[in-house]
VEXBAMI-696797 format. One record per residue: residue number from 1; residue in three letters; x, y, z of N, C-alpha, C in turn. Coordinates in steps of 0.1 Angstrom, whole numbers, plus 5000, padded with zeros to 4 digits. Each point is the difference from the previous one (the first is absolute). Layout:
// VEXBAMI-696797
NUM	ALA	X	Y	Z	X	Y	Z	X	Y	Z
...
***
This chain:
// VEXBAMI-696797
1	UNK	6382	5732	2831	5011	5002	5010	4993	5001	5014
2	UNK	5003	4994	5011	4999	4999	5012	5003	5013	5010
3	UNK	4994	4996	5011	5001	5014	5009	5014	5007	5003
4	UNK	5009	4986	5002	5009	5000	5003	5014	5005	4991
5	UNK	4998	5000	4988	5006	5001	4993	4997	5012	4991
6	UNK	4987	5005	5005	4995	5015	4994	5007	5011	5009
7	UNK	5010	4997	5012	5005	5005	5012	5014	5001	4991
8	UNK	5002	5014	5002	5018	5006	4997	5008	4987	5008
9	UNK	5011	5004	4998	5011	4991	5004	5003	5012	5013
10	UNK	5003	5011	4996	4996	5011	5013	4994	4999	5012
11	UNK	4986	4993	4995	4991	4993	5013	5006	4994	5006
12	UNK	5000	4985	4991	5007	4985	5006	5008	5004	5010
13	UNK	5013	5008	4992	5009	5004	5012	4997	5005	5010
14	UNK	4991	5011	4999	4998	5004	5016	4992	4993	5010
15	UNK	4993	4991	4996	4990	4994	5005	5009	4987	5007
16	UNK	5010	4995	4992	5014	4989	5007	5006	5004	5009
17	UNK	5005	5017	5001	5007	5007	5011	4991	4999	5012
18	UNK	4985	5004	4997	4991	5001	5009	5001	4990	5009
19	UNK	4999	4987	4997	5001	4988	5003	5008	4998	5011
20	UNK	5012	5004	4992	5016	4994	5003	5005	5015	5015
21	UNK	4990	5003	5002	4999	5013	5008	5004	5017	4998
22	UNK	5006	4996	4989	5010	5011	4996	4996	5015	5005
23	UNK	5000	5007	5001	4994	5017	4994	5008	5012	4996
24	UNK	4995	5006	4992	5005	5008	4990	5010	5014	5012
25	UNK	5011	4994	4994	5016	5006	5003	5010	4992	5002
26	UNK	4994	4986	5004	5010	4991	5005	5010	4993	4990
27	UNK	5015	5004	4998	5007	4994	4995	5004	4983	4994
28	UNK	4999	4995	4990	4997	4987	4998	5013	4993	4993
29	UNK	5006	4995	5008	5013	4993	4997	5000	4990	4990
30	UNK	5001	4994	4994	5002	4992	4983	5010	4988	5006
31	UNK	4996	4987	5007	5012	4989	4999	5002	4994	4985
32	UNK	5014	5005	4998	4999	4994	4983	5007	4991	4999
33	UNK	5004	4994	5016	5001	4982	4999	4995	4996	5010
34	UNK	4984	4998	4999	4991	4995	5009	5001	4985	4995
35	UNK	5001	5001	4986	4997	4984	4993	5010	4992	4997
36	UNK	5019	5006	5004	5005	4995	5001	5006	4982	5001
37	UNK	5002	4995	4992	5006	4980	5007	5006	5003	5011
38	UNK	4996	4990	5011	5009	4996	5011	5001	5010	5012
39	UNK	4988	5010	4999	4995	5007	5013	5008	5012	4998
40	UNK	5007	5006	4989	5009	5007	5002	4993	5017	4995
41	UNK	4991	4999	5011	4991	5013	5004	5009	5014	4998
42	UNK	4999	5012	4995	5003	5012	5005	4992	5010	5007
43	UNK	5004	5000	5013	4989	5009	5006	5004	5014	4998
44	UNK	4996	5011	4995	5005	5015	5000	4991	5008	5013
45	UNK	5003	5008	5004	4994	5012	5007	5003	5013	4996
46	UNK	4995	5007	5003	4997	5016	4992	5017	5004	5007
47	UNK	5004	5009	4992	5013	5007	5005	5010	4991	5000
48	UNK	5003	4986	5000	5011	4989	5000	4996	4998	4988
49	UNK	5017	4996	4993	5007	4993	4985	5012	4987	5005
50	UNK	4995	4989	4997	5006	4989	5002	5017	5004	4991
51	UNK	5010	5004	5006	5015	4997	4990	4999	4991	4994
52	UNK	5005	5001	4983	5000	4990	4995	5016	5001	4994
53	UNK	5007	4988	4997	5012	4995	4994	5009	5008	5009
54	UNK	4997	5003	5011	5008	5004	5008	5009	4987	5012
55	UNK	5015	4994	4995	5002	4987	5003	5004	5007	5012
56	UNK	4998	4986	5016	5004	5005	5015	5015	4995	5003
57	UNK	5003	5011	5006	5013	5004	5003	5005	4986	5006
58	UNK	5013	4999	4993	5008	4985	5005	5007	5004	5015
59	UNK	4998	4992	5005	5007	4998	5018	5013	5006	4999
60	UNK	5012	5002	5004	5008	5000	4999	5010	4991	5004
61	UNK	5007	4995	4995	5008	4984	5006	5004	5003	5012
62	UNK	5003	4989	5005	5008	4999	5015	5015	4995	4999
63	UNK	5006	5014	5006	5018	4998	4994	5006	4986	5010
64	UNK	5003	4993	4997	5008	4988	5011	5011	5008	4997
65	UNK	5003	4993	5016	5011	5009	5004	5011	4987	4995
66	UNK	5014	5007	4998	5011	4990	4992	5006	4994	5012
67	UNK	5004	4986	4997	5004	4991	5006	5014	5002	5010
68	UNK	5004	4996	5010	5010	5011	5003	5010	4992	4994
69	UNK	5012	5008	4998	5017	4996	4994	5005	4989	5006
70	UNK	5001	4991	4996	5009	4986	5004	5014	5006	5002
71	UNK	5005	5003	5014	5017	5004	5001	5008	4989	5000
72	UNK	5009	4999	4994	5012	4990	5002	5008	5004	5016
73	UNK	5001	4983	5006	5008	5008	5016	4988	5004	5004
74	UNK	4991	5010	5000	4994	5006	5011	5004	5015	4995
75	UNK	5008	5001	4989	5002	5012	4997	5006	5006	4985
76	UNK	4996	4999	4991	5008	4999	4986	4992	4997	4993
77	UNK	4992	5009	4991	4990	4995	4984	5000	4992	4996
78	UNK	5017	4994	4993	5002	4993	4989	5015	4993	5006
79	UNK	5000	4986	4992	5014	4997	5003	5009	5004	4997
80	UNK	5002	5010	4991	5012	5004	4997	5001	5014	5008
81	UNK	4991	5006	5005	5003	5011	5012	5002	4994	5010
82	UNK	4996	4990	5007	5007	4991	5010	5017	4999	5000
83	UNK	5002	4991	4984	5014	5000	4997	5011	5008	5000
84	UNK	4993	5013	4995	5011	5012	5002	4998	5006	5012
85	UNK	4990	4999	5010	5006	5002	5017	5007	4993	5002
86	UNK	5002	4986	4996	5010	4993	5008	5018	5002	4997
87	UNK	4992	5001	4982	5017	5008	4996	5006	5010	5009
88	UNK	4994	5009	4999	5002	5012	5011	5004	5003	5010
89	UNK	4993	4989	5001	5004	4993	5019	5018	4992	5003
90	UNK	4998	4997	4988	5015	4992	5001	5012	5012	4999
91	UNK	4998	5013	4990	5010	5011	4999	5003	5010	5018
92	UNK	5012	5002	5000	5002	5003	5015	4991	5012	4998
93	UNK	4998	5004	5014	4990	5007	5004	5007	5011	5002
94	UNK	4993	5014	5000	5003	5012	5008	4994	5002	5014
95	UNK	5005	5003	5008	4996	5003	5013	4987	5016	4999
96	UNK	4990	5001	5002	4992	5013	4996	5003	5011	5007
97	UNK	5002	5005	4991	5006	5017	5005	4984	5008	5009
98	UNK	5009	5004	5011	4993	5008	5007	4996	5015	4997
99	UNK	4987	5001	4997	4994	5017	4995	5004	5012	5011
100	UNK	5012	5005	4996	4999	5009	5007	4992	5013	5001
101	UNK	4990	5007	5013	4997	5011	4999	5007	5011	4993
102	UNK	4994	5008	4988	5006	5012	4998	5001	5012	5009
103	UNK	5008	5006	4995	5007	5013	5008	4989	5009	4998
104	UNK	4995	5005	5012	4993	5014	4996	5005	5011	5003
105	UNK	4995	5010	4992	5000	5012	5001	4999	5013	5011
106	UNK	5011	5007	5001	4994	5010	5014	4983	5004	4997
107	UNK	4998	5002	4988	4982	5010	5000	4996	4983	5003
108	UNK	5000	4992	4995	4993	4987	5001	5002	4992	5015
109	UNK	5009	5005	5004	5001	4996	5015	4988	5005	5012
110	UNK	5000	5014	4993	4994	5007	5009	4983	4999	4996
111	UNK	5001	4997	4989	4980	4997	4993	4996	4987	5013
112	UNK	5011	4991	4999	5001	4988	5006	4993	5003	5015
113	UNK	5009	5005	5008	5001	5006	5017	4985	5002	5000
114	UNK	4997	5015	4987	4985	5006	5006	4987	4994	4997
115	UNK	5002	4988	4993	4990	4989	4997	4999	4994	5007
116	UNK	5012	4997	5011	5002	4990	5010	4991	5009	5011
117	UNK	5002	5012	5002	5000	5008	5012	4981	5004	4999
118	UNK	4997	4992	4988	4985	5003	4995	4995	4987	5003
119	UNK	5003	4991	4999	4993	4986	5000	5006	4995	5010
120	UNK	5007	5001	5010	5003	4996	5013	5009	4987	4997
121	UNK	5007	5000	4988	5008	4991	4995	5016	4996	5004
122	UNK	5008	4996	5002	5013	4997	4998	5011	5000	4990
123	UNK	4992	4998	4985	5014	4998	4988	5009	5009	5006
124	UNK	5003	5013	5003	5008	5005	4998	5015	4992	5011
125	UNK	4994	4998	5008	5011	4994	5004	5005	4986	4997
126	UNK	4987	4991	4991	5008	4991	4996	5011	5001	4993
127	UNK	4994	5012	4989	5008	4999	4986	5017	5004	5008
128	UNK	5002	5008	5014	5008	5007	5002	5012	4984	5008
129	UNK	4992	4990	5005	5005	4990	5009	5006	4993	4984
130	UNK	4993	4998	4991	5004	4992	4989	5012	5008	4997
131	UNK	5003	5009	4995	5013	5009	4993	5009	5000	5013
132	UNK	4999	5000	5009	5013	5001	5010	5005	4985	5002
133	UNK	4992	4990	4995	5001	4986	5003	5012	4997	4984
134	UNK	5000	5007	4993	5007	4999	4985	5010	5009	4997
135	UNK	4998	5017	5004	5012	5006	4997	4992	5012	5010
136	UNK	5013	5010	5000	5002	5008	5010	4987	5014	4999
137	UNK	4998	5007	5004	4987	5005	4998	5007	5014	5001
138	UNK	4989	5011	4986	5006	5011	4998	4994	5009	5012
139	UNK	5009	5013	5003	4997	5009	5005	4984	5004	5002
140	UNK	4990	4998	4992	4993	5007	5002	4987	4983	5005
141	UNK	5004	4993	4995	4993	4985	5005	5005	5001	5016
142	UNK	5017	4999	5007	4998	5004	5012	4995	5005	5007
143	UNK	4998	5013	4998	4993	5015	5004	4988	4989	5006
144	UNK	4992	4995	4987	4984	4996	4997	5001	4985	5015
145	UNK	5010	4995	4996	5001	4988	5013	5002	5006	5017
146	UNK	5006	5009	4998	4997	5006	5014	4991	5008	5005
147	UNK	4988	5003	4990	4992	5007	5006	4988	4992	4999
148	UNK	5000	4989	4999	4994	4988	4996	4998	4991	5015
149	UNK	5021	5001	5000	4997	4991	5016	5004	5002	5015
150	UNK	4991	4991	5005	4996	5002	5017	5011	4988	5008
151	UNK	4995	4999	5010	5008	4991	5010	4994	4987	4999
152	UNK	4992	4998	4994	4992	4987	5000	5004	4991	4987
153	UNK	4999	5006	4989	5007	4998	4984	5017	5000	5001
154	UNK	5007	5011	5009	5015	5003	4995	5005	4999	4990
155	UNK	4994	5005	4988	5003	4998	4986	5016	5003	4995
156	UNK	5006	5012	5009	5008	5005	5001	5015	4985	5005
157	UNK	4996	4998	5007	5007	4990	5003	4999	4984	4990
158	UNK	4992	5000	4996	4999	4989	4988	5005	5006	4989
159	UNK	5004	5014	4998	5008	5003	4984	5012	4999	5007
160	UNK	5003	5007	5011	5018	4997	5005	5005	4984	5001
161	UNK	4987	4990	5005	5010	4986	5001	5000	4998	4988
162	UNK	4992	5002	4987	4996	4993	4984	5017	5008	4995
163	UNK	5002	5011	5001	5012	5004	4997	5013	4998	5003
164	UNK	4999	4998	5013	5014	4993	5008	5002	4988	4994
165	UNK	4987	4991	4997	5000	4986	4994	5005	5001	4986
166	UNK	4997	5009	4996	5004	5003	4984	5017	5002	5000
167	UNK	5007	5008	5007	5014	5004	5001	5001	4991	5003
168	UNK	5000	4993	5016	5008	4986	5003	5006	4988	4984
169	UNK	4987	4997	4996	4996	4989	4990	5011	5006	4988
170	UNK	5000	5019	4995	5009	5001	4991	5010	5000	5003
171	UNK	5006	5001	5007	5016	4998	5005	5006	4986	5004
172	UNK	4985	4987	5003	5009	4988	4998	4996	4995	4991
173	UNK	4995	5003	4989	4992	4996	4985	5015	4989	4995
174	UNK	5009	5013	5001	5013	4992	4992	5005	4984	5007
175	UNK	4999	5002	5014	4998	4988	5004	4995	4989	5000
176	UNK	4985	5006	4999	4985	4988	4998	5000	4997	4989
177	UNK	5004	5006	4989	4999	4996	4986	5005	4990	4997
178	UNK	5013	4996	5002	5004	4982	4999	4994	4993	5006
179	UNK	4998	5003	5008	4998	4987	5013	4985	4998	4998
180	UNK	4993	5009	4995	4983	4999	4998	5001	4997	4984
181	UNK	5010	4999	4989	5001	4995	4989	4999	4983	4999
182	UNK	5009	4999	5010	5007	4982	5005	4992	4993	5008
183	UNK	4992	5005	5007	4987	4992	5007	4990	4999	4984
184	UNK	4998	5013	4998	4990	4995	4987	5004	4988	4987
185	UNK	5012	4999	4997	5001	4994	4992	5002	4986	5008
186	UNK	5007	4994	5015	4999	4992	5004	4986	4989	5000
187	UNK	4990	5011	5002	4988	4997	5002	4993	4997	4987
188	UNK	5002	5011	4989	4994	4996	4983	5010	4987	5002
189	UNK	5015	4990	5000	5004	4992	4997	4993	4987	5007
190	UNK	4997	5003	5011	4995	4987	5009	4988	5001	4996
191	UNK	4994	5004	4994	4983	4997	4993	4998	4996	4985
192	UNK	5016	5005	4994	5000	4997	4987	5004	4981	5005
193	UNK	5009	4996	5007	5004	4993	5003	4989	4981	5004
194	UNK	4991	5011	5008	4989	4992	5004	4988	4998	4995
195	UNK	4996	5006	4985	4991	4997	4991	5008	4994	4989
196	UNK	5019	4996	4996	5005	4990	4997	4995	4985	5006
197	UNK	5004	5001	5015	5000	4990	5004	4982	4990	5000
198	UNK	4990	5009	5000	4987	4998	5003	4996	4995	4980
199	UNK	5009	5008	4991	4999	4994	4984	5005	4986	5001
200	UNK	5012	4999	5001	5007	4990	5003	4994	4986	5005
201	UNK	4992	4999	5013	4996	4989	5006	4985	4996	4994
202	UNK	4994	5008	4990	4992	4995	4995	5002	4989	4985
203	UNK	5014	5000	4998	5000	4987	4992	5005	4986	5006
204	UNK	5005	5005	5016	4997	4989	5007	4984	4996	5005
205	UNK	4990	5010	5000	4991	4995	5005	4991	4997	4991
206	UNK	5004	5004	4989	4990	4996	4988	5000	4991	4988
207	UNK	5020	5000	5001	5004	4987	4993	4997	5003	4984
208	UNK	4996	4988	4989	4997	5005	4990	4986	5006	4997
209	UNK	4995	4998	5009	4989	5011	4998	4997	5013	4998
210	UNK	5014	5003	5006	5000	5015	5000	4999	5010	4987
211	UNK	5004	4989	4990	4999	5010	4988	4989	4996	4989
212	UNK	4991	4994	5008	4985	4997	4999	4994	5008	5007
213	UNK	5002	5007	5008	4995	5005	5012	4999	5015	4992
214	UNK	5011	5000	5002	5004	5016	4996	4994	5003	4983
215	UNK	5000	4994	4991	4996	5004	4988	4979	4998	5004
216	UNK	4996	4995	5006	4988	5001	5006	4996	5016	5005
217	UNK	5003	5003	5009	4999	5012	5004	5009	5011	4995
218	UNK	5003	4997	4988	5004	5013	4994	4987	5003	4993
219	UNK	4990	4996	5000	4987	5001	4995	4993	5011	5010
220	UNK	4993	5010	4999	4991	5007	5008	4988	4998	5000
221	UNK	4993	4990	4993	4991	4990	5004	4998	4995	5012
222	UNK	5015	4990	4995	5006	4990	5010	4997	5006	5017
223	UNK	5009	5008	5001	5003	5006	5012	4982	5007	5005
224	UNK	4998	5006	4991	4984	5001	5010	4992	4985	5003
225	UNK	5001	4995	4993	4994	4985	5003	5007	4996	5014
226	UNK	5013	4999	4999	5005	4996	5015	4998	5004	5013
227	UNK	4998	5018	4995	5002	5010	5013	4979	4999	5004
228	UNK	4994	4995	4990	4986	5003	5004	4997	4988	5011
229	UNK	5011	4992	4998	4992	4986	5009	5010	4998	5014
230	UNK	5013	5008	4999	5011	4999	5006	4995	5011	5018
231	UNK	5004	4992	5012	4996	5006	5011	5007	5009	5001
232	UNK	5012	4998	4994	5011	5012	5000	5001	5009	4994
233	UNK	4991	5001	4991	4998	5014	4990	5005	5011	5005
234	UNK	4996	5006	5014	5004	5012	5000	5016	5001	5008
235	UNK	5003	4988	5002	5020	4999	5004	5004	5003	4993
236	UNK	4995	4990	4985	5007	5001	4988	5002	5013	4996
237	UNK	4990	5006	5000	4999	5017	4992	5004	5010	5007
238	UNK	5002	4998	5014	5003	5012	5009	5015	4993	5003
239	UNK	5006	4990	4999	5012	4999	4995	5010	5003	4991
240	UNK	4994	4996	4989	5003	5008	4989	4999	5014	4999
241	UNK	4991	5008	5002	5004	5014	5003	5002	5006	5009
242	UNK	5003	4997	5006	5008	5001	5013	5015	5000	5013
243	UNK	5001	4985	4994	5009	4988	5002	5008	4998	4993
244	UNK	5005	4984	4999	5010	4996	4996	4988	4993	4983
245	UNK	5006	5005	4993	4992	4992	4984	5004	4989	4997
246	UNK	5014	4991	5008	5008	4986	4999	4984	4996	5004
247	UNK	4997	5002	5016	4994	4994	5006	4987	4996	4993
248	UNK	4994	5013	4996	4991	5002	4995	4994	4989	4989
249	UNK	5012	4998	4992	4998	4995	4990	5001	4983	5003
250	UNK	5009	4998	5006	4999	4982	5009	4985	4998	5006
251	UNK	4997	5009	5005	4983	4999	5006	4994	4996	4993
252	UNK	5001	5010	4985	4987	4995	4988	5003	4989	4993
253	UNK	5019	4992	5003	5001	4993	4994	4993	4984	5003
254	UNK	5000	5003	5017	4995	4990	5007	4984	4999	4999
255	UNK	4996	5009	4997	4986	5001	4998	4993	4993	4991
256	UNK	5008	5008	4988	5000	4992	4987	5000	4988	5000
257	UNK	5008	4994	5004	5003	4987	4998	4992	4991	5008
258	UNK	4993	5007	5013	4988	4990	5007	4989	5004	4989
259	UNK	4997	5012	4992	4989	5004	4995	4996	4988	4988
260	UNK	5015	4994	4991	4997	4999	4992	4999	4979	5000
261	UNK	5006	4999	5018	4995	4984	5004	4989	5002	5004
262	UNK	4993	5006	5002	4983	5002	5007	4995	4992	4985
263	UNK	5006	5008	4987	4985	4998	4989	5006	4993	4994
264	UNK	5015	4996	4999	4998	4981	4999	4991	4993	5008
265	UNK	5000	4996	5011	4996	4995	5006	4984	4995	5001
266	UNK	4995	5017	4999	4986	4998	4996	4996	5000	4988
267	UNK	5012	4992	4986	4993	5001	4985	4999	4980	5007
268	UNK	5010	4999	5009	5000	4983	5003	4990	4995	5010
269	UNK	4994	5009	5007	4989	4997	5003	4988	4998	4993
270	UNK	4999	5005	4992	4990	5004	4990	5000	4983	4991
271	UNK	5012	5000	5001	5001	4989	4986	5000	4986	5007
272	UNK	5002	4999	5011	5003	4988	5012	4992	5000	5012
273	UNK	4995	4991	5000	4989	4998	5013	5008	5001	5013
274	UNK	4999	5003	5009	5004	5005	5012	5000	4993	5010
275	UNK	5012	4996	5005	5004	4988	5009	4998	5004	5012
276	UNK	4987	4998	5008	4991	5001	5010	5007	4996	5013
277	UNK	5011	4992	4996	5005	4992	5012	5010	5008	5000
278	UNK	5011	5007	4991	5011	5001	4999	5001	5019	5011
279	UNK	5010	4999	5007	5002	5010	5009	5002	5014	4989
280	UNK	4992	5011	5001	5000	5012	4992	5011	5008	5004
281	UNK	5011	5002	4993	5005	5012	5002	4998	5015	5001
282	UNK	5008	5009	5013	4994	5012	4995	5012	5010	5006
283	UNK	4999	5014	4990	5009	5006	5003	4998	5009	5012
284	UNK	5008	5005	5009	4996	5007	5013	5008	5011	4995
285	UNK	4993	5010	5003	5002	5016	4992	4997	5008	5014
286	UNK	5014	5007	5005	4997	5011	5011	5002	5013	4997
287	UNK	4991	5007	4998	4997	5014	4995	5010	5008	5009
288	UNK	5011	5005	4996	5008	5013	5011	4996	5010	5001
289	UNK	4999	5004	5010	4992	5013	5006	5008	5010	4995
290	UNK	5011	5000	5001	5006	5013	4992	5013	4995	4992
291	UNK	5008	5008	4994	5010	4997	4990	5012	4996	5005
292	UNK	5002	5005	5015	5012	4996	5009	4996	4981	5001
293	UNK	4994	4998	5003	4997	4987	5001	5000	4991	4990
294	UNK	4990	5008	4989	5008	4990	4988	5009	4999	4996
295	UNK	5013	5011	5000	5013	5001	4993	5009	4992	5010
296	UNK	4994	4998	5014	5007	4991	5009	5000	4989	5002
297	UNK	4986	4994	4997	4995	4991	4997	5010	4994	4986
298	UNK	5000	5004	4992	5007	4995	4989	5012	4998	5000
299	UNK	5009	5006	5006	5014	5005	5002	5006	4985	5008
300	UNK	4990	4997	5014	5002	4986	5007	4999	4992	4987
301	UNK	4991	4998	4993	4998	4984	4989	5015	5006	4995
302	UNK	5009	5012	4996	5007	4997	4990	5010	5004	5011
303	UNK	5004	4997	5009	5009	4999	5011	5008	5011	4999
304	UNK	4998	5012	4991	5002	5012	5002	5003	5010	5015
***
């Protein structure tokens, strides 16, 4: 046996440390994939543990935001909520009732004044101008109106004319009542009268088209298709709710019916080479500034 090998394995070792610089206390780390394929080293250090099977946290998606609502018109989800505004539209209307202020209270009158008389406010005398403007004002709302007003306001004098006005008016009520019956119905007849006549002239202006026309735009497709490309869009719609719906409805009729020669026209372009020489027709379209103009505007073409 040789020298070397007559030497403990105890030696060897320390005599390899010696070497390798080591000295006795220094902690000795163990790479137990130094020998790893493909470089895939683990380095440790004293006090650190590599996590193991611990999988990394997924991103969290990115929400897209939803596409916005296609409105029918400019205003309406779906075609059949379009449809039943229009239905709607066609049932006579109510005129909207005016919200009248409620009546308050003597204690609530007075909460009113000293809120006022705290915040440097006025309600109290609105609420007081409002009730004398509608009915006669109790004893103790007086009292509150005259200690209220000065020479500059004369509040006092605005409840006396509002009440004079009120007596006068009930004592010729019986009077006014026919005579303000007979204008109103004169006036409902000359309008029922003049959305006949404005029905009427459209089967002179539209001939047999008209009931081509008209089964077209009973479609709410249809009618958004027309009103999206139509200059008149907002006559048409602020006529109709507004206005006369005869008229209304002749506008979209006219529309329609240039809307639906436009895409003949360009399926025959499409299909026919295009006569370079031949003089282009075109329609001249003058936008009206407001509704008086177009309803007058129309009225001349139908000698109205």
């Amino acid at each position: 046996m040789g020298e070397n090998e007559s030497r403990s394995l105890e030696q060897l070792a320390n005599e390899l440390f010696d070497e390798m610089g080591y000295k006795e206390g220094d902690e000795i780390i163990v790479d137990t994939k130094a020998h790893l394929p493909n470089g895939e080293a683990s380095v440790e250090t004293s006090g650190e543990q590599t996590e193991k099977g611990k999988e990394p946290v997924p991103e969290k998606p990115i929400k897209e935001e939803p596409a916005p609502q296609r409105l029918y018109a400019g205003k309406y989800k779906t075609p059949e909520e379009m449809e039943a505004a229009l239905v709607e539209l066609q049932k006579p209307q109510k005129p909207p009732e005016e919200k009248k202020l409620p009546d308050l209270t003597q204690e609530e009158l007075i909460v009113l004044h000293e809120q006022d008389e705290q915040d440097g406010k006025q309600w109290t005398i609105g609420y007081l101008q409002k009730k004398m403007a509608e009915r006669n004002l109790t004893d103790f709302e007086l009292e509150k109106l005259k200690e209220l007003d000065n020479a500059k306001l004369d509040l006092y004098g605005q409840y006396v004319a509002s009440k004079t006005k009120r007596e006068v008016y009930s004592e010729l009520q019986p009077v006014l009542k026919p005579v303000q019956e007979e204008q109103t119905k004169r006036q409902y007849d000359a309008f029922v009268e003049n959305e006949k006549t404005i029905n009427d002239s459209n089967k002179i202006e539209f001939g047999e088209e008209l009931a081509e026309l008209e089964k077209k735009i009973s479609d709410p497709k249809t009618i958004e298709s027309v009103l999206q490309q139509s200059p008149l869009r907002d006559v048409i719609v602020n006529e109709w709710n507004n206005g006369s719906k005869a008229m209304s409805h002749k506008l979209l009729l006219r529309e329609a019916k240039f809307h639906f020669q436009k895409q003949i026209q360009s399926k025959k372009e499409k299909s026919v080479p295009a006569d370079v020489t031949g003089a282009s027709s075109a329609r001249k379209v003058e936008k009206a500034k407001t509704l008086d103009e177009a309803f007058d505007e129309s009225c001349r073409e139908l000698n109205l």
